[in-house]
C-alpha positions as CSV (number, residue, x, y, z in Angstrom):
1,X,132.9,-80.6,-44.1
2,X,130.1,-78.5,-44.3
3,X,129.9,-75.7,-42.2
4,X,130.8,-71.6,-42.4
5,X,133.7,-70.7,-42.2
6,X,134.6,-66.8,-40.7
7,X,138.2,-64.8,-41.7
8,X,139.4,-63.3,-38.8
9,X,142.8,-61.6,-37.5
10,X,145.5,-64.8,-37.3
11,X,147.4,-62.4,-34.9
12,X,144.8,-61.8,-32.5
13,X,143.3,-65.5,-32.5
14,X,146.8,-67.2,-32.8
15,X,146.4,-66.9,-28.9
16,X,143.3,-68.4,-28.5
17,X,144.3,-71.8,-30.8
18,X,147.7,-71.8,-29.2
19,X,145.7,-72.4,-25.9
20,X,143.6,-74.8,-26.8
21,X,146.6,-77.2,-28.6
22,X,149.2,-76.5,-25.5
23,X,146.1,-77.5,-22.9
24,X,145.4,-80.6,-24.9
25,X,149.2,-81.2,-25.6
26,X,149.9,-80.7,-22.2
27,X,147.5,-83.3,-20.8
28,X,149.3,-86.0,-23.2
29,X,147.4,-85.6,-26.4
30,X,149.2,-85.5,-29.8
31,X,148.2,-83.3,-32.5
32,X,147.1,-84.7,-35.3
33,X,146.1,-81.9,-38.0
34,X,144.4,-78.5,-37.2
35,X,143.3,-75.5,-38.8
36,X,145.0,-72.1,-39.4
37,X,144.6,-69.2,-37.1
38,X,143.3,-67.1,-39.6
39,X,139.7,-69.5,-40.1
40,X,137.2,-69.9,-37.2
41,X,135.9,-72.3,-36.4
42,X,138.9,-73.7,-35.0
43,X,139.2,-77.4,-36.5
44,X,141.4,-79.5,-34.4
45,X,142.1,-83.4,-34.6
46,X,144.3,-85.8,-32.2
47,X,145.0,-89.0,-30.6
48,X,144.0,-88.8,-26.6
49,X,146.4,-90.3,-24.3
50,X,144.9,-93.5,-24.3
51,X,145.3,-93.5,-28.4
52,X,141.3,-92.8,-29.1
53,X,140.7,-90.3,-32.1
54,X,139.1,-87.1,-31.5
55,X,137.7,-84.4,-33.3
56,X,136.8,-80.9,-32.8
57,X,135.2,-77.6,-34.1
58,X,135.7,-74.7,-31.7
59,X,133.8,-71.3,-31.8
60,X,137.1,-69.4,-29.4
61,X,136.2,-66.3,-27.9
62,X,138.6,-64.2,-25.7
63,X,137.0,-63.7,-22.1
64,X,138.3,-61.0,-19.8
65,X,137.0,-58.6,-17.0
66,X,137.5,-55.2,-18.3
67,X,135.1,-52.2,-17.0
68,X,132.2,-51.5,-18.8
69,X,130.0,-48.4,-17.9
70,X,127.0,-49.3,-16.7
71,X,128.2,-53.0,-15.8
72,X,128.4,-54.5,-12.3
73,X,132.8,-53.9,-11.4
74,X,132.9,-58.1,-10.4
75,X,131.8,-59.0,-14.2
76,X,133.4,-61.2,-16.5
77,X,132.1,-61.3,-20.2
78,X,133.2,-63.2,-23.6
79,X,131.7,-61.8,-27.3
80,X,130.0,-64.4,-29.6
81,X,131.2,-62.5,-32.4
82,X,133.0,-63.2,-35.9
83,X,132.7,-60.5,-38.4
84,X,130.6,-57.7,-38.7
85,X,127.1,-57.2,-36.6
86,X,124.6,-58.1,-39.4
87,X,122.1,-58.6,-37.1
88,X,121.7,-62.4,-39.3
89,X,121.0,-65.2,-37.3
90,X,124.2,-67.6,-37.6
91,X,124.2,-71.7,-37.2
92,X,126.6,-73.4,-35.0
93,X,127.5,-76.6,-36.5
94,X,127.2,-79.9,-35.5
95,X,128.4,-82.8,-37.0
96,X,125.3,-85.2,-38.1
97,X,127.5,-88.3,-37.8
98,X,129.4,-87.2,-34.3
99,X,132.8,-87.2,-35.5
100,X,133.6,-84.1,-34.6
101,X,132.6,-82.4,-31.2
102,X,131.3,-79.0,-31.2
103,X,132.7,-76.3,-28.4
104,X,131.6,-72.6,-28.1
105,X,134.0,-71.6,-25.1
106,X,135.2,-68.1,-24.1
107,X,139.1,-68.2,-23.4
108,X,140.6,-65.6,-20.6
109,X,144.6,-66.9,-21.5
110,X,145.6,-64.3,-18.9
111,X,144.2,-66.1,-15.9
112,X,144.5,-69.9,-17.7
113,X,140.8,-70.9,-17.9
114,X,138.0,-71.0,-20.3
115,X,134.3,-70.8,-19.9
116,X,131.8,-72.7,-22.1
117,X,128.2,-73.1,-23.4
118,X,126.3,-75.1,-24.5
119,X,126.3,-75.0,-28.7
120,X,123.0,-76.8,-29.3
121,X,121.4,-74.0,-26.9
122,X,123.1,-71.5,-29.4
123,X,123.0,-73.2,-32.6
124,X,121.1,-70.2,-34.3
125,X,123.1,-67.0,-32.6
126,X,123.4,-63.4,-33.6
127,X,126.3,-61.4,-33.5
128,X,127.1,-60.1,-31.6
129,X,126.0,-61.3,-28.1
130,X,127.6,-61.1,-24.6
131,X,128.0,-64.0,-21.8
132,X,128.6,-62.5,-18.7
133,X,129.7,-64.2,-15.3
134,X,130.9,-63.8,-12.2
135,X,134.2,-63.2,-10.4
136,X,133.0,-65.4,-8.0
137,X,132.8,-68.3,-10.7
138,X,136.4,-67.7,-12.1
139,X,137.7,-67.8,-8.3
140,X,135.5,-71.6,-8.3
141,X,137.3,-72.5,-11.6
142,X,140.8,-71.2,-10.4
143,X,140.4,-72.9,-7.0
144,X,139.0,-76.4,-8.1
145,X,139.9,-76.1,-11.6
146,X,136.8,-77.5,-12.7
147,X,133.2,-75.5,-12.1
148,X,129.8,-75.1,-13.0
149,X,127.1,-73.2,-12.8
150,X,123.6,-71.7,-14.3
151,X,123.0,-68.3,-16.1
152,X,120.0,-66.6,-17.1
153,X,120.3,-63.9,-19.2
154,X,119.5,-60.4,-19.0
155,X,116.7,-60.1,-21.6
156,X,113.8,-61.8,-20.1
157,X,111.8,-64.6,-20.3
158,X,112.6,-65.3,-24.0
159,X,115.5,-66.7,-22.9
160,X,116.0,-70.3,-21.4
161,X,118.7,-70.7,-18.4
162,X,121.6,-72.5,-19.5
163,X,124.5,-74.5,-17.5
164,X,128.0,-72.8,-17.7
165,X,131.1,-75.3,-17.1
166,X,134.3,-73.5,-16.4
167,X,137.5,-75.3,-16.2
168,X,141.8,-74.5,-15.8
169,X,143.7,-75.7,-19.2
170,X,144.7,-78.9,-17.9
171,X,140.6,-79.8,-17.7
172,X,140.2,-78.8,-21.5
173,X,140.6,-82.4,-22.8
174,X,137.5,-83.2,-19.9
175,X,135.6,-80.7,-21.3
176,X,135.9,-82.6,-24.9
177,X,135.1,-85.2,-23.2
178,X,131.9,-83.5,-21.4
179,X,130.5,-82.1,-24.5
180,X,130.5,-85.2,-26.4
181,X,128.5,-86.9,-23.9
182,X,126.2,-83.8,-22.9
183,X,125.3,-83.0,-26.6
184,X,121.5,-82.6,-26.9
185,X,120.7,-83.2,-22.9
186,X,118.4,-81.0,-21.1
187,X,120.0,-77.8,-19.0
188,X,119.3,-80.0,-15.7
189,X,121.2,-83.1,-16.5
190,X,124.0,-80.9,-18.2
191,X,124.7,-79.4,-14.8
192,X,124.1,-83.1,-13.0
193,X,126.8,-84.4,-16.2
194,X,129.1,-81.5,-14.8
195,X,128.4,-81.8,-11.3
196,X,129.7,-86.1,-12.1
197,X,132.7,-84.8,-14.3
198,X,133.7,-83.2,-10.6
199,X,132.8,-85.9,-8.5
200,X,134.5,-88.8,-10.1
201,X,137.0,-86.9,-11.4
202,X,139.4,-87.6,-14.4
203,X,139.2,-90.4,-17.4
204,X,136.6,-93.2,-18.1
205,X,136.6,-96.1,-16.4
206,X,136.1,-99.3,-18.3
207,X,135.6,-102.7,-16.5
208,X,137.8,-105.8,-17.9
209,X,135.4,-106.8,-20.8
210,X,137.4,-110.5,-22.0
211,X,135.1,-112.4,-19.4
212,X,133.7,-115.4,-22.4
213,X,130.2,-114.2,-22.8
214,X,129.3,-117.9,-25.1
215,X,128.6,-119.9,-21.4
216,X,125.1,-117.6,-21.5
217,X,121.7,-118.6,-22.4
218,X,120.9,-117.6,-25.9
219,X,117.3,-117.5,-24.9
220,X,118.4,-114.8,-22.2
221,X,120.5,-112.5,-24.2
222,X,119.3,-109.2,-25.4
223,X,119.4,-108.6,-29.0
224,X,122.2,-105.7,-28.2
225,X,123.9,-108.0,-25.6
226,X,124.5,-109.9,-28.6
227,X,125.6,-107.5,-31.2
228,X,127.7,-105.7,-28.6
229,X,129.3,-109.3,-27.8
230,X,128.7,-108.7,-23.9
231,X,127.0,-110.2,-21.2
232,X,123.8,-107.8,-19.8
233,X,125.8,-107.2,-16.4
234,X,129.0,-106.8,-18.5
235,X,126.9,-103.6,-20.4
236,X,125.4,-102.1,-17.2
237,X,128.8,-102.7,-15.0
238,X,130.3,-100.4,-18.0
239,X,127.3,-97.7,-18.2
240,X,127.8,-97.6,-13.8
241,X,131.4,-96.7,-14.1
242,X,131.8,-94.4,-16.9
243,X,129.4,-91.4,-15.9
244,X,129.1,-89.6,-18.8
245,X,127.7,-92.9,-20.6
246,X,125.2,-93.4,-17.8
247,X,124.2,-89.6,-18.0
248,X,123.9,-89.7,-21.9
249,X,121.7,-92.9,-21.2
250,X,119.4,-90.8,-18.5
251,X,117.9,-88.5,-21.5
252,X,115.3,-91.8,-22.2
253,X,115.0,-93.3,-18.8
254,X,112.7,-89.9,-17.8
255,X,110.5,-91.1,-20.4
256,X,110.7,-94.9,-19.4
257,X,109.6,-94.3,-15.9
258,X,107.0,-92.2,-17.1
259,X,105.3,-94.6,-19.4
260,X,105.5,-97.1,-16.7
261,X,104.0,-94.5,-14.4
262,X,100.8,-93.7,-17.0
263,X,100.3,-97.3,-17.9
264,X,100.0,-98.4,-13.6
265,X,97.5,-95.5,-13.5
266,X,93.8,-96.3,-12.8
267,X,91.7,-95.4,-15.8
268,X,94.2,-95.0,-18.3
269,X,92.9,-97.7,-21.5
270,X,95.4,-96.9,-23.8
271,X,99.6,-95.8,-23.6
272,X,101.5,-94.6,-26.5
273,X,104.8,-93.2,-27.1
274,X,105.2,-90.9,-29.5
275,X,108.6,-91.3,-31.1
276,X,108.4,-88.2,-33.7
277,X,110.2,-84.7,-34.0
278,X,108.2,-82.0,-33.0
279,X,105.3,-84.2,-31.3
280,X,104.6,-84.4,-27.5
281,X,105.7,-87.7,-26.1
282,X,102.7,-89.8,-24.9
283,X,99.5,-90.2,-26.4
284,X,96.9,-91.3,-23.4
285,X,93.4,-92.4,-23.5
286,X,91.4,-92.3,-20.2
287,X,88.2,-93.9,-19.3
288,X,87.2,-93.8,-22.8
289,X,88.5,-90.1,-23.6
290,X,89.9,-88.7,-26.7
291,X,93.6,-89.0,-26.9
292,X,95.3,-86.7,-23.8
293,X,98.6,-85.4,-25.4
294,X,101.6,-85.2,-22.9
295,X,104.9,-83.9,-23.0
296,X,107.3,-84.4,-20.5
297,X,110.3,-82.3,-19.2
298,X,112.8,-82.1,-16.7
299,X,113.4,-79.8,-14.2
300,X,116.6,-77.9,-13.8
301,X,119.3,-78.9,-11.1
302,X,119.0,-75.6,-9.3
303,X,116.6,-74.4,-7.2
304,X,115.7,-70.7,-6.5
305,X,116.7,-68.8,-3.2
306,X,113.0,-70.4,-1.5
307,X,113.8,-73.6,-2.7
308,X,111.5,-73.7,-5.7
309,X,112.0,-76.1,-8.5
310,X,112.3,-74.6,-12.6
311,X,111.1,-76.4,-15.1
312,X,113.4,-76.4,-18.2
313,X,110.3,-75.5,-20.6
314,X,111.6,-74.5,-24.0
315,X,112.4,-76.0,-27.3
316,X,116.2,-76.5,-27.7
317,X,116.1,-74.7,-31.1
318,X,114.3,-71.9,-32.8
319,X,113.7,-72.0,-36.7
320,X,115.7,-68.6,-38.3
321,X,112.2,-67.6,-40.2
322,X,110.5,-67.4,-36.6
323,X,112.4,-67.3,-33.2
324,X,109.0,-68.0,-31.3
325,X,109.4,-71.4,-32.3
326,X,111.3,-71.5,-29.6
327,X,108.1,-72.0,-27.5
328,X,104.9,-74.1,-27.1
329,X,101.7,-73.9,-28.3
330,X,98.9,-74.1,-25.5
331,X,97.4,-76.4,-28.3
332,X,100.8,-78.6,-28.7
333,X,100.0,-80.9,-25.6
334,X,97.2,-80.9,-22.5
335,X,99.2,-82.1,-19.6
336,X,102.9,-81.0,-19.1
337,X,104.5,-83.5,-17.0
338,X,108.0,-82.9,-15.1
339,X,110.5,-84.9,-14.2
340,X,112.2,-83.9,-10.9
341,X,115.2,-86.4,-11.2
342,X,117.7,-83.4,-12.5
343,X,117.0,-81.7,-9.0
344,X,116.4,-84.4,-6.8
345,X,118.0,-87.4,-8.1
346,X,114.5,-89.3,-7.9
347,X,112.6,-90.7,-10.8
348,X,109.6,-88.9,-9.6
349,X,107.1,-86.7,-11.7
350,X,104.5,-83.5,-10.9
351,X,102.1,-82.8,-13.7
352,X,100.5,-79.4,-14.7
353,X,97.5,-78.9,-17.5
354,X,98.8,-76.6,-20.4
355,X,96.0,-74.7,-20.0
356,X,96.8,-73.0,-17.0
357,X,100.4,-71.9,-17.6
358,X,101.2,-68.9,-18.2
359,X,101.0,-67.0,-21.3
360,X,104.6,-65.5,-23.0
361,X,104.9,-62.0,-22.4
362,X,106.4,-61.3,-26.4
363,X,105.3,-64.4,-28.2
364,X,101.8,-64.0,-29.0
365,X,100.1,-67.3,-29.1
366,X,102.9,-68.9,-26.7
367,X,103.3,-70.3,-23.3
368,X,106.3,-68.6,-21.1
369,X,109.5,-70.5,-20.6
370,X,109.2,-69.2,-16.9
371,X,107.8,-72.2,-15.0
372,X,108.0,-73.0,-11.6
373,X,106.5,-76.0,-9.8
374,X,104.4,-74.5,-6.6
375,X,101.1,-75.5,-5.1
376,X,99.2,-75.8,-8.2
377,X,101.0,-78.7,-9.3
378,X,100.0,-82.3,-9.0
379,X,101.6,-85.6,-7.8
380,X,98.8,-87.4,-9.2
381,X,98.7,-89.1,-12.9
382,X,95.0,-89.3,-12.1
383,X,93.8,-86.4,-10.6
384,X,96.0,-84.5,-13.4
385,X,93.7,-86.7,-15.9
386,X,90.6,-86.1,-14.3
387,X,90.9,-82.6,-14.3
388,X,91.8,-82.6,-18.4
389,X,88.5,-84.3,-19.1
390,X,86.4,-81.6,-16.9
């Protein structure tokens, strides 16, 4: 497998390996191979109770609450750190072919919990770097052994807000679970995923799947109904009851309901979907117009103190040559489009033109990552067209 490897101190991360095994041990998992104490990542295989194969790479951190001058007394912190500060930007791997799952978790073993973050969000990271929290988010964890929460960092507005999930060491083997199925969603829908985890609380669900599928219509089944050997109700009965395969499936429907919004809007002659890295997602046409570029985003699950909605507005990763790439272009797209669903569970959309967001404060040439949905915003497809051809 191809992915750095880090010598550290086998006595001082012995602990943090010989929590994660014992957690997933403990909640009836058998160890199938791992890797040394001495080698970080941590590389860890095994069977889960109900026999399915997992795989994991995890970047372990010790968390703990020890005073820092200068730092608030109720602040907890982990150290994404493995070496020497070289002030090099370092990747965090992820498996192309989803085998293995990655985790970047800070471990307190003193009080039994672990904190993580999401790796994609991190995947290029210095050393070293500090997440801090709460006390007040380790007593959620200790008394419903399974929490979340956002954080935005210290340094600004060139850095997004992430969700933090936070869990005891019998909800480690969830947490797998979580991160497979979160892996590449938006901040919002992580927290919603968590938020789910919580509410429906341990294990998948899978409905009884032997009902004879060959009494349907072979003009009525869907290509996928077909190669997945299930009925269509069979397919969504299973995507209801296993939430982290219905959240997983969420990361398209925003631009689904979307399209089907632009193409019922009166004016627009032409609909396309863009389905290319580093392109905006619809290309419009309207009453005759030069293509209107259009990206669309979704908001994040919480609000601030007045009840405003945040838009989760930057790229997921940054290139190591240029960490601004982190950001958009005011040229990249015309209309930004966001999807409220994260926040208020309705597939309904506001729309802003890119050229009246806000400039970066650091990133010459780039728009902030700071937006917030007030009264300039728009529930209209059309007016928000209208006003782009001005």
């Amino acid at each position: 497998m191809n992915y750095r490897k880090y010598s550290v101190s086998k006595k001082s991360k012995s602990e943090l390996l010989n929590f994660i095994l014992s957690s997933l041990t403990e909640s009836g998992c058998q160890i199938l191979r791992h890797s040394g104490a001495a080698e970080a990542p941590f590389r860890i295989t095994f069977e889960d109770p109900f026999g399915a194969r997992m795989g994991i790479i995890v970047y372990a951190f010790f968390a703990n609450s020890k005073q820092t001058k200068n730092r608030p007394d109720d602040e907890h912190r982990f150290q994404i750190k493995y070496g020497s500060k070289d002030g090099q930007l370092h990747e965090i791997w992820q498996d192309p072919y989803l085998l293995y799952t990655t985790l970047m978790v800070g471990i307190d073993t003193e009080r039994g919990i672990f904190v993580g973050v999401d790796p994609i969000l991190h995947q290029l990271t210095r050393f070293f770097i500090s997440i801090e929290f709460k006390r007040s988010e380790v007593d959620a964890i200790k008394a419903t052994g399974w929490h979340c929460w956002e954080r935005t960092k210290r340094s600004g507005d060139d850095t997004p807000v992430e969700t933090l999930v936070g869990g005891i060491a019998l909800k480690f083997l969830e947490y797998v679970r979580f991160e497979q199925a979160a892996r590449g969603l938006d901040q919002g829908h992580r927290y919603l995923l968590a938020e789910n985890l919580d509410r429906y609380g341990d294990g998948i669900i899978i409905p009884d799947t032997t009902t004879a599928t060959a009494a349907i219509s072979k003009e009525r089944v869907h290509e996928l109904a077909d190669e997945l050997q299930l009925s269509e109700d069979e397919i969504l009965s299973m995507i209801q009851s296993a939430p982290r395969l219905k959240m997983a499936v969420r990361g398209w429907v925003a631009e689904r309901h979307l399209e089907k919004l632009l193409l019922t809007t009166p004016g627009v002659d032409e609909c396309q979907q863009l389905e290319q890295d580093g392109k905006p997602d619809f290309s419009v046409s309207y009453k005759g117009s030069q293509p209107i570029l259009i990206e669309c985003k979704n908001v994040l699950r919480k609000t601030m103190a007045d009840g405003t909605i945040k838009v989760d507005f930057q790229k997921t990763r940054a290139s190591k040559q240029d960490p601004c790439s982190r950001f958009y272009r005011p040229t990249d797209f015309q209309i930004l489009a966001a999807c409220l669903h994260s926040c208020t569970e309705s597939w309904d959309f506001t729309f802003r033109l890119t050229s009246e967001l806000e400039p970066h404060s650091k990133c010459e040439g780039r728009l902030s990552n700071l937006v917030r949905i007030n009264e300039n915003w728009t529930n209209s497809a059309e007016e928000i067209f209208q006003r782009s051809i001005v």
